[in-house]
C-alpha positions as CSV (number, residue, x, y, z in Angstrom):
1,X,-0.9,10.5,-1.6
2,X,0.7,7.2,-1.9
3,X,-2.6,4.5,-2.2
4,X,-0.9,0.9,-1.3
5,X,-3.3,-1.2,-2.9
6,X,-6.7,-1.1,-3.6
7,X,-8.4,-2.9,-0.5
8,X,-11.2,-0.7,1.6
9,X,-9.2,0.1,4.8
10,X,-6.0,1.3,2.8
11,X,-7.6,2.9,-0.2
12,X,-11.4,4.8,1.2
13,X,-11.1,7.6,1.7
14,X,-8.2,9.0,-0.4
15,X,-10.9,11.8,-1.8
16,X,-10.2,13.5,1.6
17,X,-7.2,15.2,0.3
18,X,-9.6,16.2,-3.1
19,X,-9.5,20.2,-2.3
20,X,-5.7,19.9,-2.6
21,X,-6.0,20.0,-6.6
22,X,-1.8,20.1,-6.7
23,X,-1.9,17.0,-4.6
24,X,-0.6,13.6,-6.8
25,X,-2.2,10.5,-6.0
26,X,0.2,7.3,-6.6
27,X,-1.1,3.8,-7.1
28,X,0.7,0.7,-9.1
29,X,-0.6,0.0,-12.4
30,X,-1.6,-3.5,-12.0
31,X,-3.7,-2.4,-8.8
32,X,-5.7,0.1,-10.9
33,X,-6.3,-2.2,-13.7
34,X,-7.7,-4.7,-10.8
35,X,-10.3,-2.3,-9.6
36,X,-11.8,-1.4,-12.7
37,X,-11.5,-4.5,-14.4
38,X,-11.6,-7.0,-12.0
39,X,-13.7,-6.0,-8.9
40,X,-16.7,-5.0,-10.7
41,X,-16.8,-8.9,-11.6
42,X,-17.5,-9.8,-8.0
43,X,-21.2,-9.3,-6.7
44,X,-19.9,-9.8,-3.4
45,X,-17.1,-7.5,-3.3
46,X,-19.8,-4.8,-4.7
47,X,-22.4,-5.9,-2.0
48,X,-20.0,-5.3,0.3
49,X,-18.9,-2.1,-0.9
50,X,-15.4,-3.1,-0.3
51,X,-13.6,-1.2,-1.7
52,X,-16.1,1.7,-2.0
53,X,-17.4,1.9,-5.7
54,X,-17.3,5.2,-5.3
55,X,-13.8,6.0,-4.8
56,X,-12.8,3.2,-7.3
57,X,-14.6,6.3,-9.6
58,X,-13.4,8.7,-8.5
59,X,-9.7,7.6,-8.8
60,X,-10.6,6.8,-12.5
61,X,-11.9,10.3,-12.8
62,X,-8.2,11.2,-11.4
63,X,-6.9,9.9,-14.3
64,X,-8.3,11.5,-16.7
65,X,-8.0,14.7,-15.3
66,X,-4.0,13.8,-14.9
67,X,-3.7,13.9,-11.2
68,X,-3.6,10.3,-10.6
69,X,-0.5,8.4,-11.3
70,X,0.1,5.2,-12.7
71,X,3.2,3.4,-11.6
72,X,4.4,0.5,-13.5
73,X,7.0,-1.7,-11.0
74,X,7.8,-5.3,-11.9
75,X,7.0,-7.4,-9.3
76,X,10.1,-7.4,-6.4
77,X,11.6,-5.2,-8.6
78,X,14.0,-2.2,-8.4
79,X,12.3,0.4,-5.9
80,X,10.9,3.5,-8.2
81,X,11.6,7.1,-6.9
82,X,8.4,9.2,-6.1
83,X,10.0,11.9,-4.3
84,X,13.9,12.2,-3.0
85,X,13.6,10.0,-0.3
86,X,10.0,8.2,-1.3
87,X,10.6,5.4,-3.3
88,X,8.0,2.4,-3.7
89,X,8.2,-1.4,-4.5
90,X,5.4,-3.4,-5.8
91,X,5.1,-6.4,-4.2
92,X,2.0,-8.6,-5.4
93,X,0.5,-11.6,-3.3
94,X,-1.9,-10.2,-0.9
95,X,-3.2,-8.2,-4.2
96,X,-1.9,-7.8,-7.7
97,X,-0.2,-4.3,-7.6
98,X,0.4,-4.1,-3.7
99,X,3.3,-1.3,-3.0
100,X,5.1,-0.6,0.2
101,X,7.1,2.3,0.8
102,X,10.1,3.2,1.7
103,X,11.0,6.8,3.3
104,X,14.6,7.9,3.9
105,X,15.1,9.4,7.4
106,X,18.0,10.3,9.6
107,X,17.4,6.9,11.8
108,X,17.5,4.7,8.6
109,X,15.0,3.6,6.0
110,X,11.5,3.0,7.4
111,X,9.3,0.4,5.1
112,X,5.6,0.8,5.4
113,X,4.6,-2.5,4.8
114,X,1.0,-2.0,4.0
115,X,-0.4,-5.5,3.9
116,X,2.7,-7.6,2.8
117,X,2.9,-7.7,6.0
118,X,0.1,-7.4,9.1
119,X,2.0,-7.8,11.9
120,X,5.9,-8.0,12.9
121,X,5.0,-12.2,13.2
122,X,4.6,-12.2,9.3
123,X,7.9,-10.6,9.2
124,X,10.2,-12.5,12.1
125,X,8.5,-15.8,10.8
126,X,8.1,-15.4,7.3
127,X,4.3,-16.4,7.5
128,X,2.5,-14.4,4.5
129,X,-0.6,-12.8,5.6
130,X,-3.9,-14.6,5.8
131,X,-5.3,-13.3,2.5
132,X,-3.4,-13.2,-0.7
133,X,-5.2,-12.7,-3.9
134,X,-2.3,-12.9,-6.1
135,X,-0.2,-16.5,-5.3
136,X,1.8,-17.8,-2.4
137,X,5.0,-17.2,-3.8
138,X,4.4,-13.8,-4.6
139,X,3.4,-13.3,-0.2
140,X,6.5,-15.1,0.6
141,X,8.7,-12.8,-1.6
142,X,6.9,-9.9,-0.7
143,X,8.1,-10.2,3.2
144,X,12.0,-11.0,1.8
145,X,11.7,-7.6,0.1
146,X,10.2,-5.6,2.9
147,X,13.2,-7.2,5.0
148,X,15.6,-5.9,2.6
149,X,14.3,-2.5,2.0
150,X,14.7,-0.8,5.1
151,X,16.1,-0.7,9.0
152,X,12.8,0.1,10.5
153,X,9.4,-2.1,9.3
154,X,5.9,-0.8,10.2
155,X,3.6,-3.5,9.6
156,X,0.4,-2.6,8.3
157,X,-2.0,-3.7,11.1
158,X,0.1,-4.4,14.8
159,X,-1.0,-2.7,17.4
160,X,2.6,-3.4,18.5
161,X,3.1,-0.1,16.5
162,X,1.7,1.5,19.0
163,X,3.9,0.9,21.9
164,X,6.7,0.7,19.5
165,X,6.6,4.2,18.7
166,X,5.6,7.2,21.0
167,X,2.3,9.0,20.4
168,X,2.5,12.3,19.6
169,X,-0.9,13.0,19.1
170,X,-3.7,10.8,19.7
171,X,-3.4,8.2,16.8
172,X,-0.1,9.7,15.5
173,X,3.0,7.7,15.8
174,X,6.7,9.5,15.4
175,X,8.4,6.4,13.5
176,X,11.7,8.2,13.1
């Protein structure tokens, strides 16, 4: 399980895959260090429950018990090689230790943007998202490096993705 960064819709709910006890979880150093270090200093953020405190635990439980890994990637640096044909990048900006992914198929390399990118406007415009918790140069070079990672970019929240891609099962896209 590949966790891009630590924000509530991309992170809740990794402990779904927790019966799988041979299942990895990946997440970027700096994010992790963020959520446990960071986020507990926000009384909003808590109130919120955004992320949810208690899978901010439980991935710190992860750790200790060796099934959560820590990646350390330099910012837009060299992609790092999860799998053969998984590789990830962090790129910071919309959150320290953001990660997209890139995934090797016949059709070409598809980036999963996660949140360096919302839609395909941040991409074909080079407007950073509308939050960044990290610094505006970091957004900017965030969308230069999704562009030059792959041939096919899924934004993390167009609907566009939708009719982009056919459905092959109700809320299941075939991207390549």
């Amino acid at each position: 399980v590949v966790i891009s960064h630590g924000h509530a819709d991309h992170m809740n709910g990794a402990r779904v895959f927790q019966n799988n006890n041979d299942l990895p979880y990946y997440i970027q150093e700096a994010c992790f260090q963020w959520l446990v270090q960071e986020y507990p200093k926000y009384p909003l953020l808590r109130e919120l429950n955004v992320p949810d405190w208690g899978d901010i635990q439980w991935l710190a439980q992860q750790l200790k018990e060796n099934r959560l890994k820590l990646i350390s990637g330099e910012r837009n640096g060299k992609a790092i090689t999860l799998f053969p044909g998984v590789s990830v990048k962090r790129v910071d900006g919309h959150m320290p230790g953001l990660q997209i992914i890139t995934v090797q198929t016949e059709k070409g390399n598809v980036v999963l943007t996660s949140d360096a990118a919302y839609l395909y406007a941040n991409l074909e415009m080079n407007w950073p998202v509308g939050l960044y918790m990290g610094n505006l140069t970091d957004a900017m070079e965030g969308l230069t490096v999704c562009k030059e990672s792959g041939d096919i970019l899924v934004p993390g929240h167009d609907m566009e993705v939708a009719k982009k891609f056919p459905e092959v099962k109700p809320g299941v896209f075939k991207i390549a």
